[in-house]
N, C-alpha and C positions, 0 to 999 in steps of 0.2 A: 840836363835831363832831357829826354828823348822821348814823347808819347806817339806810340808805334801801333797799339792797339793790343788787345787781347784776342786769343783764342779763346772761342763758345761753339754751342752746338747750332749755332745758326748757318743756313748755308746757300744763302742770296749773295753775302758779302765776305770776303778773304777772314776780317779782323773785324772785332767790335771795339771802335777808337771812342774815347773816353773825354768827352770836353771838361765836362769836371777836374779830373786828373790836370790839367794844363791849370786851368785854376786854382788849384788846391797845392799845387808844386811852388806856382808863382807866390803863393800865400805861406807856404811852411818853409820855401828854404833861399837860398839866397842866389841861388844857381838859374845861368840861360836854361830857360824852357823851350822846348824845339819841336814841333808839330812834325809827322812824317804820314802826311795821309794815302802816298800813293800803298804804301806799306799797310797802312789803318783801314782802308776798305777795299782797295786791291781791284778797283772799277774805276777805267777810267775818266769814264762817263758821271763820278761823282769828287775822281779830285777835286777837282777845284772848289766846289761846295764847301768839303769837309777843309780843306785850306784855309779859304774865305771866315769860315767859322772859328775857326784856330786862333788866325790874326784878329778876328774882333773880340776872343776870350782872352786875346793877349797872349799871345806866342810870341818869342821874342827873334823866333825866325820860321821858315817852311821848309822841309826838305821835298822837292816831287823829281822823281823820275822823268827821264826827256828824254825822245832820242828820235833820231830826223826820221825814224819810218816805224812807229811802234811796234806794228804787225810783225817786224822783221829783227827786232829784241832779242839778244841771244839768251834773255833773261828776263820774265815780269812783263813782257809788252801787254799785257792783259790790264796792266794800272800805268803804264808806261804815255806819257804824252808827248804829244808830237811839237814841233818848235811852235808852228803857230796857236797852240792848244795853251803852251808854256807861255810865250807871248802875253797873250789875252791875259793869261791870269797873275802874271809880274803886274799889268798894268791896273790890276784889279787890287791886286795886296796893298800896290802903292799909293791907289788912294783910300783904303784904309787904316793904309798908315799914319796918311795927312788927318784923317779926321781922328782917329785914338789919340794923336801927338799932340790937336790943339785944345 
């Protein structure tokens, strides 16, 4: 299962992503739940946020967009993060991971 976000009439952010829903998947069925926030609010500037949130709701992984010069994305550079952006926020999941796991 794949929480990507919905469409709504709001129009600051791409998608309105649903922490619930990541919750509520983890709780009804048996299946990996998968966060995709670059998808979920489509700002780069809040991947990592809506990520970071994901993993502490219990995502059972992240999908984010990456690519070595966002700007220049033949597709989505608009939520697209750059390596060292990517970087940072691998080393962020991972200590969230250490702390959910013990």
């Amino acid at each position: 299962m794949c929480e990507r976000g919905i469409r709504s009439n709001e129009q600051a952010y791409r998608n309105t992503f649903d922490i619930n829903a990541l919750v509520m998947l983890k709780d009804k069925t048996h299946l990996p739940v998968i966060a995709d926030p670059s998808h979920g609010i489509g700002v780069r500037a809040f991947v990592d946020k809506i990520a970071m949130a994901s993993a502490i709701a219990g995502a059972d992984g992240v999908i984010v967009e990456v690519h070595e010069q966002p700007e220049r994305a033949m597709s989505d550079g608009q939520q697209t993060l750059s390596y060292r952006e990517a970087e940072q926020l691998y080393q962020k999941l991972n200590a969230i991971a250490k702390l959910r796991d013990a």
